[in-house]
N, C-alpha and C positions, 0 to 999 in steps of 0.2 A: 504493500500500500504506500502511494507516495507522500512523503512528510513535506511542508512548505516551512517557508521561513516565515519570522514575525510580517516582512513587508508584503510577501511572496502571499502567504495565506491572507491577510489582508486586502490586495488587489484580486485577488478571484474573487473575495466576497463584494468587494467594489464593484465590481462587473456585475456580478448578479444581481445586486441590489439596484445596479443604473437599468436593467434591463426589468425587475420585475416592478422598480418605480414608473417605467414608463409606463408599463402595461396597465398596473395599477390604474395608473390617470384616463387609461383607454376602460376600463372598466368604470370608474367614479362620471367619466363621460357620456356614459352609456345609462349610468345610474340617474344624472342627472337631465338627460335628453325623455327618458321615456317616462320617469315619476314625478319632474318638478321638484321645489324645493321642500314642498311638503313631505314626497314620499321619499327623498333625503333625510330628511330631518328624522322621520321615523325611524327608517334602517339607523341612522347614527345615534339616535336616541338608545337603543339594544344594545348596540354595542360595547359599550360601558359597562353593563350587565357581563357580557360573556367573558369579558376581559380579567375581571374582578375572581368569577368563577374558576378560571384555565390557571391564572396565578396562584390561587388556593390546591387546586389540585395538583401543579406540581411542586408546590412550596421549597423551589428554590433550586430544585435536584440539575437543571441541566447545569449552571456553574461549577456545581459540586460533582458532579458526573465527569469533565472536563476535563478538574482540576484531578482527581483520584486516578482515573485512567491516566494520563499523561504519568503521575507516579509511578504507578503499574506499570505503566508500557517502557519508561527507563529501567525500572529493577528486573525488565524483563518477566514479570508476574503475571502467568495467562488465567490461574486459576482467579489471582484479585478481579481482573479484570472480569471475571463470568461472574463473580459475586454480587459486582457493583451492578452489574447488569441484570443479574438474578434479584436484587435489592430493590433496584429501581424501577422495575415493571411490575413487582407486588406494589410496592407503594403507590403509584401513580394507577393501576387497574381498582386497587379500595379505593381510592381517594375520586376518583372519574365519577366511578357508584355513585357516591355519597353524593356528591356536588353538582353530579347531573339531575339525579332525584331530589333533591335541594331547588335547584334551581328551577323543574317545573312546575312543584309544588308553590315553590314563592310566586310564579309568574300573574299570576291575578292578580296578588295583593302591589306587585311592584310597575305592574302595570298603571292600574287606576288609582293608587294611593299616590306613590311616589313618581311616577311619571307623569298623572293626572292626564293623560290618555291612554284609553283604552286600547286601543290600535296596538299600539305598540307590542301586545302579547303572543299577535303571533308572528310578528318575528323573531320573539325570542320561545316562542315554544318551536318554531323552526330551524333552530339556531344549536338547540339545546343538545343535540345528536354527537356535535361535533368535537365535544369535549376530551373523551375517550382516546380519541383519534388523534388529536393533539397530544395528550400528556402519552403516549407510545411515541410518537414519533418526536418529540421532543428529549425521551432519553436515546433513541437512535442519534441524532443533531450532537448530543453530550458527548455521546460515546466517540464518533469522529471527530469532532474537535479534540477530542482528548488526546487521540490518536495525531494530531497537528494535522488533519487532511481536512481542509474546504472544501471541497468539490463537491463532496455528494450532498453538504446542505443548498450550494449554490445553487446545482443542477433542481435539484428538491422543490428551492422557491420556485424557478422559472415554469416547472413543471404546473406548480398550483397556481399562479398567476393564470396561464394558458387555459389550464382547463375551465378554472372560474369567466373569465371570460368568454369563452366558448358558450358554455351553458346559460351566464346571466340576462343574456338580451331574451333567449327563449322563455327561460321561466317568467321571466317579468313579461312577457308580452301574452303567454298560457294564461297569467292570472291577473293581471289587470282589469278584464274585465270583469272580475267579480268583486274589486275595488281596491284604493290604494294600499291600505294593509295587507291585503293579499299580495301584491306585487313587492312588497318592503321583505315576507314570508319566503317569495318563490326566489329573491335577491341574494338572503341571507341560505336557500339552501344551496346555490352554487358555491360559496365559500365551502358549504361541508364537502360540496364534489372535489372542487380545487384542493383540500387540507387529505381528502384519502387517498386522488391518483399520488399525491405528493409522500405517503406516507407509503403505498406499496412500491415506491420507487427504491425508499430508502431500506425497505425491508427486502429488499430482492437485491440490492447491494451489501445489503448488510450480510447475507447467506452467500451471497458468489464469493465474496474476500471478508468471510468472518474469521477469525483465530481460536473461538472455543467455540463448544457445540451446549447453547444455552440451556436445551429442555431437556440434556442428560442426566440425571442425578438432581433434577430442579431443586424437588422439598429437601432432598441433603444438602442442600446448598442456601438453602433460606433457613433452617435450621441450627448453621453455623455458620452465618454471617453477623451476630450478633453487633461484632468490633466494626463491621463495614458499615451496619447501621449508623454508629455512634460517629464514625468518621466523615459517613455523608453528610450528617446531618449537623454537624460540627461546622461544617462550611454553609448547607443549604439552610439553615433554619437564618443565622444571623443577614445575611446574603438577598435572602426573599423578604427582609421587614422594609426595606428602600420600593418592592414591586409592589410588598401588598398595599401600600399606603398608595403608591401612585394609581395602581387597578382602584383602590377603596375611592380614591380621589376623583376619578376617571369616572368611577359609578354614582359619584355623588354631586360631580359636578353638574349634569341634565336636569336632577331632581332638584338641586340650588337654584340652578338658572330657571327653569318652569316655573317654582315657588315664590324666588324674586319677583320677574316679570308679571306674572298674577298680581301680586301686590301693588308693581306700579299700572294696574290699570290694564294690564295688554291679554288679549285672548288665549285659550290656549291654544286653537290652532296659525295664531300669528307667531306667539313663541316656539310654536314647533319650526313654523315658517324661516324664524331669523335665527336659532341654535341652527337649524340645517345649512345656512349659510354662512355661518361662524363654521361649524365643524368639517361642514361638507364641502365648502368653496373653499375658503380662506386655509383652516389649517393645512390641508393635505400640501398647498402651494409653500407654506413654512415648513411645512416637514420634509420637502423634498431632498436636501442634504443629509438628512439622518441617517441615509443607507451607509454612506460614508463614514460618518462618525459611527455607526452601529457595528460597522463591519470592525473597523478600530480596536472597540470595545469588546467586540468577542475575541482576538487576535492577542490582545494587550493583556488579558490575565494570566493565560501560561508564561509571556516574556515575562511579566512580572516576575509572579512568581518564584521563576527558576532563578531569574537576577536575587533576590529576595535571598531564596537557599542558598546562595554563593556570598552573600554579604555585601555583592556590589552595589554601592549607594550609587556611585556614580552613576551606573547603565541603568539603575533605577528612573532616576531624577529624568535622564536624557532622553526614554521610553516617553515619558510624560511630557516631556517637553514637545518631542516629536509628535505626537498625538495632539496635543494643544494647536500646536503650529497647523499639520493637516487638517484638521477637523475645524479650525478659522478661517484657513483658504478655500475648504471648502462652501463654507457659508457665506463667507462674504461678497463673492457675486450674486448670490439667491438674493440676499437682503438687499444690493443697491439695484437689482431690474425689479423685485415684486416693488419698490417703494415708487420705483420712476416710471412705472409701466401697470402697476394695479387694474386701472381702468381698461384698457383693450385686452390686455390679460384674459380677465374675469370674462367680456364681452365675447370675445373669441372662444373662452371653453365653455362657457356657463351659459350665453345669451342674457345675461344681467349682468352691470354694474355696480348693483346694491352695496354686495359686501366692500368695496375700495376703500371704503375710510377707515375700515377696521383693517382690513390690510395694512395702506400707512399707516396708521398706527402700531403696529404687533409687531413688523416685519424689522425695524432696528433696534427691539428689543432681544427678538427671540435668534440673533447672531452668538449669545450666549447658549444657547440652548443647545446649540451645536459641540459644545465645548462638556457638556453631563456628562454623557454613555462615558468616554475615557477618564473622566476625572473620577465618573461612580466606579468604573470597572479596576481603575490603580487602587482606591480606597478597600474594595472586596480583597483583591491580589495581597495587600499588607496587611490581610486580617482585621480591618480597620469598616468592615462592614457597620457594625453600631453606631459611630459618629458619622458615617450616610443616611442612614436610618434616621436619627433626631432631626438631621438637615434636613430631609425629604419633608420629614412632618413639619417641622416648621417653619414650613415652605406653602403645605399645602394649607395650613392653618391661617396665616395671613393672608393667601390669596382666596381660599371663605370667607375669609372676614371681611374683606377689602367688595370681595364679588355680590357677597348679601347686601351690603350698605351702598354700591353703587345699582347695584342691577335695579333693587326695591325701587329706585329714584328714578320718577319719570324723564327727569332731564337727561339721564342717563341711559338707561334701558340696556338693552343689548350690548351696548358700547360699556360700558359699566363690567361685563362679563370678559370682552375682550383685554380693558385695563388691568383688571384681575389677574388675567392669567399670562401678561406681558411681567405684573411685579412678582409672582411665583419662578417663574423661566429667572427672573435677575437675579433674586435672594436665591434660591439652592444652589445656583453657578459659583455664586461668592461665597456661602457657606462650604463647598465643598472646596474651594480651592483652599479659605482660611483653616482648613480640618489640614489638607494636605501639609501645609508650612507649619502648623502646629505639631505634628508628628515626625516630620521627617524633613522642614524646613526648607520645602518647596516651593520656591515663587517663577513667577513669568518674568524676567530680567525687565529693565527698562526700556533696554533697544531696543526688546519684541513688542511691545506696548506702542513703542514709537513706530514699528512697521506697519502693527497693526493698524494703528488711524491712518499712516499714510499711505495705505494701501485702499481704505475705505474712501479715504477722501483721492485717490485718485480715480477709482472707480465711477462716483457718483460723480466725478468734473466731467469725463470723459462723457459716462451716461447722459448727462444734462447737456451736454454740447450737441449729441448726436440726438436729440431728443429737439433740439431747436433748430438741426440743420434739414433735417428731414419733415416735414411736414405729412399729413392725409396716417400718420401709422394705425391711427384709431379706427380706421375702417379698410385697412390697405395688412390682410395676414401676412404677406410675404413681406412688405415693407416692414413691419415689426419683428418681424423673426430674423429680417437682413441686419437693423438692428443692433438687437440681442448677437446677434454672433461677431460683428465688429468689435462689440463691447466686450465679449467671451475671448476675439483674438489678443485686444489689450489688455484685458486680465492675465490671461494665461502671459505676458511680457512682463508686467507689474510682479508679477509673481516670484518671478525669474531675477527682477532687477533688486527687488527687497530681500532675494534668496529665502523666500520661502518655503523652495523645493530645491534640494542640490543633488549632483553629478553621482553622486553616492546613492541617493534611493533611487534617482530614475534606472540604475544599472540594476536594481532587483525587478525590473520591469522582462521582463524573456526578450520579447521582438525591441527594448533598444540595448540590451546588452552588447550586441557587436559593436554599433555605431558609439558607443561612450567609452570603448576597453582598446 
């Protein structure tokens, strides 16, 4: 099985992520072409729900799965390895049980109580299926990563992107006409088609280049695994308290947001209307860089680590640093076209402009946001998961409190929700980095600080020039998208000149290795 390096395993999953973020968008496009923003709103309304649930049921194991295998597989340990795998498919098969039967049992009450539409139930009794199927294919995901091999998650997403896509214009067009909850229902079950081709990928991967043979001796082997438990869960328990608050966060932010806007006055199917335009328009277009940072952060905990078991502070600190750097570069052109560009944006994917102002707004905040996954992922890596965990909560604790006292306010409304969760993204970013220097006396130099704006403020001089030379973009797609890419060729320059990327990591790239050696 081939092993990749820190940058190596990294850039596959970069690739994967740019490709099933695109598809993504081809699905969210299709989601919003055939439902509107209502039956957006609905589907996203659920999802919060599911998110909350999947976290609970694998409470924490793939990090811990990762970090255990990657042990094993150095001391050369095939029987640890069939343990942790024999460990972690009991645990996540009870745990599916319980929290899928949880979850359909709650779905009335959290339907019409806490979501104060009724709608909304059957997309998550639609939804509800796919649980199981995740926390399996999640300790699969653990187990390769553990093993240092990206590929077969890569390949894994692209797979469940395709399929969901394939399936969701059908379902949704089957049930539509028996109304928009049905079609929000037939949406959310393409996700479960996408999440099973995706899982018997990896299960037929996992059987052609497996190293032990799982279902031999199974109960002798859960029997005495006792120590693997304690080991797993020595990393997953502290590790999953930074998820479950963000799922808990994630679940609770619809019900906040419905409950506010009720107050100030606004219906509830207008509030279904503008959360689906907060979540369903705007955020995906902020989270677009995350694949990036995401991919980072799954890569960054074994380098950790292993730096970590050898005492090197150094390569620690420089891991970090590296990760900061890329996962900045990468956000920082998201943030100066979504702010210069909002309005044809939105108009071009969405057929509405509504959501722009909440866009400029959020989008030069949430450049930080970019910068979490690594900085949470070094924090887990140093065993330093608990002082994330406090951060996380109070993070989300302030952006409740901030989001109930604006959202309640008519002057505010929706906008009030989006300020919210623009001051959440900045506090946990500066809480997590203050943890980092606190413990092991970790800061971003100054120099980088100074690249960092003058890298932003080159971008947006540039953006705003070509944005005044070019006139009609707002109704002219190719002229916007020409654009975006001039602006993408001076970035990718800016980048180069403030040495944000150097000679040394492009040469972990395969196809420029010749050209740089």
């Amino acid at each position: 099985m081939t092993k990749q390096t820190f940058l190596q395993g990294t850039i596959i999953l970069i690739i994967a992520g740019m490709i099933t973020r695109l598809l993504g968008f081809i699905n969210r496009l299709v989601l919003a072409r055939f439902m509107g923003e209502e039956g957006v709103g609905l589907y996203m309304m659920a999802l919060p729900t599911l998110f909350l649930v999947i976290t609970l049921t694998q409470f924490g194991l793939p990090v811990a799965i990762s970090k255990r295998v990657a042990e094993a597989e150095a001391q050369g340990d095939k029987q640890k390895i069939k343990k942790i795998l024999v460990v972690s498919l009991v645990i996540t098969a009870i745990s599916s049980i319980v929290f899928t039967t949880a979850m359909i049992l709650a779905t009335p009450f959290i339907a019409t109580t806490l979501l104060t539409d009724e709608r909304t139930m059957f997309p998550l009794i639609a939804i509800s299926p796919i649980i199981p199927i995740i926390a399996v294919s999640s300790v699969l995901k653990g187990y390769f990563q553990g093993r240092q091999n990206m590929k077969p998650q890569s390949y894994a997403l692209v797979i469940e992107q395709v399929v969901r896509i394939t399936c969701v214009a059908l379902f949704i067009k089957l049930l539509l006409p028996f109304g928009i909850e049905y079609a929000a229902a037939g949406a959310m079950f393409s996700v479960i088609m996408g999440e099973l081709a995706s899982l018997l990928f990896l299960v037929f991967l996992f059987k052609r280049k497996k190293i032990v043979k799982v279902r031999h001796k199974f109960l002798g082997y859960v029997k005495s695994s006792k120590n693997t438990v304690k080991e797993l869960f020595s990393i997953a328990l502290p590790s999953t308290g930074s998820r479950i608050i963000g799922s808990i966060s994630y679940f609770l932010e619809p019900i906040i947001v419905a409950q506010s806007l009720m107050l100030a006055g606004i219906s509830s199917s207008m509030a279904t209307k503008q959360y689906g335009e907060l979540t369903g328009y705007v955020m995906p277009l902020l989270l677009l860089p995350t694949f990036i940072t995401q991919s980072l952060s799954i890569a960054l905990v074994p380098a950790i680590s292993e730096a970590d078991a050898q005492y090197n502070k150094k390569l620690i600190h420089y891991r970090i640093h590296q990760s900061i750097r890329i996962s900045f570069a990468s956000g920082g052109i998201a943030t100066i076209v979504l702010t210069l560009f909002s309005v044809p944006i939105l108009t071009f994917m969405y057929g509405t402009d509504d959501a722009s102002k909440m866009m400029i707004l959020m989008a030069p905040f949430f450049i930080l946001l970019y910068l979490q996954p690594p900085l949470q992922s070094a924090l887990q890596a140093l065993d330093l998961a608990k002082p994330a965990m406090w951060n996380s909560l109070i993070g989300a604790a302030i952006k409740f409190s901030v989001l109930f006292f604006l959202a309640s306010n008519p002057k505010f409304g929706i906008m009030g929700a989006a300020i919210a969760m623009s001051v959440g993204v900045v506090l946990v970013t500066l809480l997590h980095l203050a943890s980092l220097y606190k413990e092991i006396g970790f800061k971003i130099p100054l120099t980088d600080l100074l690249k960092m704006g003058s890298l932003l403020f080159l971008t947006w001089l540039a953006g705003d020039t070509l944005k005044n030379l070019y006139n009609g973009f707002n109704s002219n797609l190719f002229l916007l998208i020409f654009i975006i890419l001039i602006l993408g060729v001076l970035y990718i320059g800016f980048l180069f000149i403030l040495k944000f990327i150097t000679k040394e990591e492009l040469k972990q790239i395969p196809f420029l290795q010749k050209w740089l050696t």
